[in-house]
N, C-alpha and C positions, 0 to 999 in steps of 0.2 A: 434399325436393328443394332448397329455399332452402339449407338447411343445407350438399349438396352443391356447390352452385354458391360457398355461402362459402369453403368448402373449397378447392374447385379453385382460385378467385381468390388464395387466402392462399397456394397454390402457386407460382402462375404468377409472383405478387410476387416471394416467395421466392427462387425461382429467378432472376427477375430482377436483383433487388440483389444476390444472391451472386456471378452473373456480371459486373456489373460492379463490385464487390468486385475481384474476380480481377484484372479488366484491367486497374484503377487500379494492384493490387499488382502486375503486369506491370510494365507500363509505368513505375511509381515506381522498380523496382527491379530491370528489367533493361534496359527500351527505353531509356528517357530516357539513364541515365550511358553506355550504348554510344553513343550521338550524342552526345552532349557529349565525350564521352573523343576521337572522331574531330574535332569541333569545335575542341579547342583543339589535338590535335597539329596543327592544318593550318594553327594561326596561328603554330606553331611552339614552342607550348610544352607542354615535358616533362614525365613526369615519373611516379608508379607507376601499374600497370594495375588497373584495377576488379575488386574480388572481393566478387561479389555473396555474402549481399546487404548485411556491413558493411563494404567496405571496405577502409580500412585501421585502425580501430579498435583491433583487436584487436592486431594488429601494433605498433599505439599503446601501447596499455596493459602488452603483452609489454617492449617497449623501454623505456617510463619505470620499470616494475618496475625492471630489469636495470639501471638506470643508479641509481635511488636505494637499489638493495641495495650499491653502493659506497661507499667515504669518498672526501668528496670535496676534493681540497688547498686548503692554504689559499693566502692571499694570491695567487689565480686568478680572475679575471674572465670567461674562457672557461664562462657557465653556459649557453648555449643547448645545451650536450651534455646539460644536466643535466635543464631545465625543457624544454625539447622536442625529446625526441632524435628520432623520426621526421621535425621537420620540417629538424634540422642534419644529420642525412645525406641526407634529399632535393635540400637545398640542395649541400648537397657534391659530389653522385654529378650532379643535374641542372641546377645552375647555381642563380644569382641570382633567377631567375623560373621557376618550377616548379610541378607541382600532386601534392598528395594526395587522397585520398578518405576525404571525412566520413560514413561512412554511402553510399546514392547519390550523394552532392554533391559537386561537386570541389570543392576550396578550392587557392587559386592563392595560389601564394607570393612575394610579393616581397622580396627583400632588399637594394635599391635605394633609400637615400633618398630620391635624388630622382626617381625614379619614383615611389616610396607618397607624397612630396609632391604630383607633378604629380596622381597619382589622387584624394588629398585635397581637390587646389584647385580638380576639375574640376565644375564647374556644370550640364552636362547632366544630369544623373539618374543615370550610368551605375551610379555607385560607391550603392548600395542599404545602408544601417543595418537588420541584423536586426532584425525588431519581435519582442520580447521576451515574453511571455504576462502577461496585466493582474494575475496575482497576483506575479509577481518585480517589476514596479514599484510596485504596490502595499505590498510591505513594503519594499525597499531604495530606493524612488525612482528616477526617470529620469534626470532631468539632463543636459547638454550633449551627452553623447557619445549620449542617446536620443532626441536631437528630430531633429526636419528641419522645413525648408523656413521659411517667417515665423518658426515657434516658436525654430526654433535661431538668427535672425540676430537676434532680440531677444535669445537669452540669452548668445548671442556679446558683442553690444555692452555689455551690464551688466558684463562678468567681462574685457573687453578690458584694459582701462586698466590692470588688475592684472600684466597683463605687459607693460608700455611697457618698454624698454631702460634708463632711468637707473632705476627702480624693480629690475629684475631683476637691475641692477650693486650696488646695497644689500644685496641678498637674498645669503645665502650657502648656494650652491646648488652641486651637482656637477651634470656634466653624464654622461648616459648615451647612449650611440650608440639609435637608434633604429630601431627594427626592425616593419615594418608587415604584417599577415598578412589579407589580402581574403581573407573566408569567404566562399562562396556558399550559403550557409545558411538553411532551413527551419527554423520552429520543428512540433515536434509531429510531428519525421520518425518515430519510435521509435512513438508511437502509432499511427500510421498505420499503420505496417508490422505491428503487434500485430493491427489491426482488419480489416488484410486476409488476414492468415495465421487468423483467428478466420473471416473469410467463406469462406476457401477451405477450411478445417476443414468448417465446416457445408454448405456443399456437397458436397463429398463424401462426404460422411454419408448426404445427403439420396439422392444418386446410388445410393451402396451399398446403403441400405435399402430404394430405392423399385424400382430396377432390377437391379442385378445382384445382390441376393442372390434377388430372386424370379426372372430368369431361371436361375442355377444350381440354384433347388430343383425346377422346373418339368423340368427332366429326369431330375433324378435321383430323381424321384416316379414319374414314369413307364417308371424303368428298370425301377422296382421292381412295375411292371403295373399302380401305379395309375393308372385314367383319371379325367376330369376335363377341367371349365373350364379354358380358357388365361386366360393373366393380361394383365389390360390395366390399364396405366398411368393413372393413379396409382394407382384406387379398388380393383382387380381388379374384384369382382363387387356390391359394394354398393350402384351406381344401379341392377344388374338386379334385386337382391334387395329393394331397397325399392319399386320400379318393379310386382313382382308381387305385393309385400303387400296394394302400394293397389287394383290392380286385385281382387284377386281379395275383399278387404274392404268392395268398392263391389258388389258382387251380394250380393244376400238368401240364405243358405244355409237349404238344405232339412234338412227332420228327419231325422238322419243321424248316425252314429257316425264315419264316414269325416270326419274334420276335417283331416289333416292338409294336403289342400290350401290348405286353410283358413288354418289357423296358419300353415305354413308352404310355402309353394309352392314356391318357387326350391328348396329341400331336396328334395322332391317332385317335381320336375320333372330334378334332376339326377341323384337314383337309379334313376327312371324308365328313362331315357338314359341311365348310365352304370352301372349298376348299384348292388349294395349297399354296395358300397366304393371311394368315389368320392371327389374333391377336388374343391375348390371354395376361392375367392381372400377371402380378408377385409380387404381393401386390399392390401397386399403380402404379406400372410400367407397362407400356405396352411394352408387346416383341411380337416383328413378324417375324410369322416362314413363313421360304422361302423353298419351299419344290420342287423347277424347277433348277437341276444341271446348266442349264445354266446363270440362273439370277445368280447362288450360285457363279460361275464362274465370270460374270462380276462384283458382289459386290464385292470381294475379290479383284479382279486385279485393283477396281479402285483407283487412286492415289488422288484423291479430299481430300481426309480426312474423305468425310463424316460416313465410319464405323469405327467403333471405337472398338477396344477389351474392355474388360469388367475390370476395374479397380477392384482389392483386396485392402483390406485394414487388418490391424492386423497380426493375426499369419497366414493367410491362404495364402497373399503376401511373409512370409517367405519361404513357399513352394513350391512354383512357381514361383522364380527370373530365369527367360531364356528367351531364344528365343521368345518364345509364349509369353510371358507376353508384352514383349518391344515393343516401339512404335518410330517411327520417326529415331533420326540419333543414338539411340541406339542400334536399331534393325536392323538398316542398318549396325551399327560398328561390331555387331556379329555375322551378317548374311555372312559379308565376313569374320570374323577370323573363320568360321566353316564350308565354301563354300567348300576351296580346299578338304576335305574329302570327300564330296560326288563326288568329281568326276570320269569317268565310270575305268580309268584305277586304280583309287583306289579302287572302289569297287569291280575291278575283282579279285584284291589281297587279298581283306577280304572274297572271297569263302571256301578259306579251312576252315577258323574260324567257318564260316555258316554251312558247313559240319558237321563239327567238333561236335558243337552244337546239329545239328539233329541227329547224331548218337547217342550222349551220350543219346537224349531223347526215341529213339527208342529203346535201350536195356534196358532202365531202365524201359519201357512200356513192353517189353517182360517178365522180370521177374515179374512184376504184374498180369498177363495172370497167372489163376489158373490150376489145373487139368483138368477142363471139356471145356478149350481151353478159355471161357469166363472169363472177368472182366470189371466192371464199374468204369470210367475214370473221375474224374471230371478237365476236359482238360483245366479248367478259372486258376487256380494257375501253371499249368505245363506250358500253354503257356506265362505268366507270368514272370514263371523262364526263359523260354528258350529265349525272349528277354533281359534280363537281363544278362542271360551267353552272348548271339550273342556280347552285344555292351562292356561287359566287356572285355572277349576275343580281340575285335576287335580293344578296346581302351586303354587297359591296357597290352595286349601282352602275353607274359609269366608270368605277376601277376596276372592272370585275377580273382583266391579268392580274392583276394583284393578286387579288384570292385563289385565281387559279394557279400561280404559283405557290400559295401556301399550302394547298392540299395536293399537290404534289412534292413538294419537300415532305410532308406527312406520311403519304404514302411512301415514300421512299424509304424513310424512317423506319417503318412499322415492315419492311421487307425486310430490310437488312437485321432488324431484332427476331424475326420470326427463324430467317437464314440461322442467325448464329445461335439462338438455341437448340434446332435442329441438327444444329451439325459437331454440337462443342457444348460440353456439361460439366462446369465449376461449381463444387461444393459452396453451397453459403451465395451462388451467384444468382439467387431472387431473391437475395436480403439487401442488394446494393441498389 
């Protein structure tokens, strides 16, 4: 039950962070630039419309292609066609002061000197310096155009002097018109939008596998006259099924061959009730028990493909590479390298070994046999061993400790894996 409740909570999280996943990548990249887009036409400024969710990017990249697949003339100063054509036709088409779209972000254009100076020289805070990610100034350095606030007017004052006027009249310098372009810019937009198109991926994942593929099989199981459990979200029937394991495990069962209450109840409670061919939820899965030897019979012998064994995945397929696991022409490949052994005049030859076995289990049950003739047997570990000597013995020969120590290191193995998924549940921990 602990186990279920880890479960449902690793759900509920789940669900949680993906949904606000979502609405971050909403809001980053439809809410937000639709208010900002009406924000700035209302201050009056122009300029292209948002197209979610990059932009004008593309647009970007399409136009600077198209301009650098030209030659471009010579002794021409005119390069802002060349070096940024989407921002020289938006200047063109929408004036001096206009905006495009970086991604969600507008970036506002000025081509006003002295506006990009007065914005430059403005001391409020308005005008914001992209902070840059710690590994670009890590390698290239920060420097004047990366400080602000105390840091930049110390390094203003150091580097000032080097442009006094009788200095800059020494210096033989051309002058270039100046052109200033206010980004309103985010770093880490592009991951962002990665990590929420990654959360909205995984949600509906989650939605598809845990909901609507089991409400679509849930009737079409039933078209088909099978009856059965209805599915309940998340687990289907797993807290009922582990629910009447325990129950029915905590009463003392009577001397009796009818076990399957026993073993398995919930199976036994829903053939009861719904008959011999019935469904039943394995979280979102639906499994249908066949409880008629003869259909069991033609399922199995049939060669269509349509049944399929049960795919392992992680440590638990480390356990179980054989026979039983394989499918197709690998199972066909070791179905005949381990045919010739069962055949009858070999198996007439493995009786003394079989003998062999049941004697050693039968005196070693006699010496258990107290005084008063009686002893209590618990015959699930004896019979256990005595399969284990039989194919040891019968496969190992005269070394058969050998092999009976390997199917003991096996079983041991295969306890402590069953212990620890039972008791301890790591995301992703049947993918390892």
């Amino acid at each position: 039950m602990a186990i279920d409740a880890l479960e449902e909570l690793l759900y509920v999280l789940g669900g949680s962070v993906a949904l606000w996943f979502a609405w971050r990548a909403l809001e980053w990249g439809w809410l937000s630039p639709r208010r900002l887009g009406r924000a700035l036409r209302a201050q009056g400024i122009r300029g292209t419309s948002y197209r979610f969710p990059d932009g004008d990017l593309k647009e970007g990249v399409r136009r600077l292609a198209a301009e650098r697949a030209k030659s471009m003339p010579l002794q021409s100063h005119g390069i802002s066609a060349r070096v940024q054509p989407i921002v020289h036709d938006t200047v063109k088409e929408h004036g001096k002061i206009s905006m495009i779209w970086n991604g969600p972000t507008p970036a506002v254009i000025l081509g006003d000197p002295k506006l990009v100076r007065e914005v430059l020289s403005n001391k409020f805070g308005h005008f914001k310096k992209a902070d840059l990610p710690s590994r670009f100034t890590k390698l290239i350095g920060q420097g004047l155009p990366g400080h602000k606030g105390e840091k930049w007017a110390v390094h203003r004052k150091i580097i000032n002097h080097a442009f006094l006027l009788e200095k800059l009249k020494r210096a033989d310098t051309s002058s270039a018109m100046a052109v200033g372009t206010l980004l309103l810019q985010q770093p880490w937009t592009w991951l962002c939008f990665l990590g929420s198109f990654l959360a909205l991926w995984w949600a509906w994942r989650v939605l598809e596998s845990a909901w609507i593929i089991p409400r679509r099989l849930g009737p079409a199981l039933q078209a088909q006259g099978l009856r059965g459990t209805v599915y309940r979200f998340p687990f289907g029937d797993l807290k009922e099924f582990a629910r009447l394991a325990a129950a029915a495990r905590a009463k003392p069962m009577q001397l009796s061959h009818d076990i399957t209450p026993r073993v398995n109840r919930f199976y036994y409670d829903t053939i009861k009730e719904h008959g011999k061919i019935s469904v039943t939820w394995f979280g979102p899965t639906p499994r249908v028990i066949v409880n008629d030897a003869k259909l069991v019979r033609e399922i199995l012998a049939n060669k269509f493909g349509h049944f399929q064994k049960r795919k392992n995945t992680g440590i638990v397929s480390r356990l179980s590479r054989g026979l039983v696991s394989h499918e197709g022409e690998k199972w066909a490949a070791h179905r005949k390298i381990i045919n010739p052994a069962f055949h009858v005049e070999k198996l007439k030859k493995m009786l003394p070994a079989f003998a062999a076995c049941s004697n050693e289990l039968i005196t070693r049950w006699v010496g258990y046999v107290e005084s008063n003739g009686r002893k209590e047997i618990d015959v699930w570990p004896e019979f256990q061993n005595l399969t284990g000597d039989v194919i040891s013995r019968s496969a190992f020969g005269s070394s058969f400790s050998e092999g009976r120590r390997i199917f003991q290191l096996q079983s041991e193995q295969a306890k402590n894996i069953v212990k620890l998924i039972n008791s301890l549940y790591l995301p992703g921990f049947r993918y390892l």
